[in-house]
C-alpha positions in Angstrom: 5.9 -29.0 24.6 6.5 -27.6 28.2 8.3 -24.8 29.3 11.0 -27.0 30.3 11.7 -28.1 26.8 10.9 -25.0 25.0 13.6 -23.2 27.6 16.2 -26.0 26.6 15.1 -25.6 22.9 18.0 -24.0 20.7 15.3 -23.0 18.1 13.2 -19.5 18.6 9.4 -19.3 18.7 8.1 -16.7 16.6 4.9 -16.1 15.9 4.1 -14.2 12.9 1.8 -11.3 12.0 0.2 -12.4 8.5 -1.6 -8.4 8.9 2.1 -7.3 7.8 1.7 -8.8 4.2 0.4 -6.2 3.1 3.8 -4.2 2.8 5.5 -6.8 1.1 5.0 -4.9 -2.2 4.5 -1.2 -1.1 7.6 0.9 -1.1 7.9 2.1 2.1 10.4 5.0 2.4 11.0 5.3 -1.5 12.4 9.1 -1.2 15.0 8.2 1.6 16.1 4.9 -0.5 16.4 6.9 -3.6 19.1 9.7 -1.4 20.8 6.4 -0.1 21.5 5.1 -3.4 22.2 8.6 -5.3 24.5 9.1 -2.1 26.1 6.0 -2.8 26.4 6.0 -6.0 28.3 9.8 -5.9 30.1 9.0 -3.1 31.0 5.6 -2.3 31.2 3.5 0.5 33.7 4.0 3.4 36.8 2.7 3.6 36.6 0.4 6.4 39.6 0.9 9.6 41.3 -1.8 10.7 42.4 -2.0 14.6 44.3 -4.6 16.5 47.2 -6.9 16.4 46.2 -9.2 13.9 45.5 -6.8 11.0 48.4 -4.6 11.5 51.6 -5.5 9.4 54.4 -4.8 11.5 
């Protein structure tokens, strides 16, 4: 392909870095996951706001 048709292309070229396999399996972060979930679990998630005309009932 040219630059031409990779410029018209819809679909993104990505190369991938086969070096980052090796954190597929390692928890990364564990102690911050484990506060986000005992957080959520306490807690809750937010209610979310609505704004604008079409989700108001008048």
């Amino acid at each position: 392909m040219n630059i031409k048709q990779l410029n018209k292309s819809k679909v993104p070229i990505v190369r991938i870095d086969s070096s980052l396999e090796k954190f597929l399996n390692m928890p990364l972060f564990q102690d911050k996951v484990d506060k986000a979930n005992e957080i959520l679990r306490t807690v809750g998630l937010p209610k979310t706001l609505t704004t604008g005309k079409r989700n108001r009932k008048n």
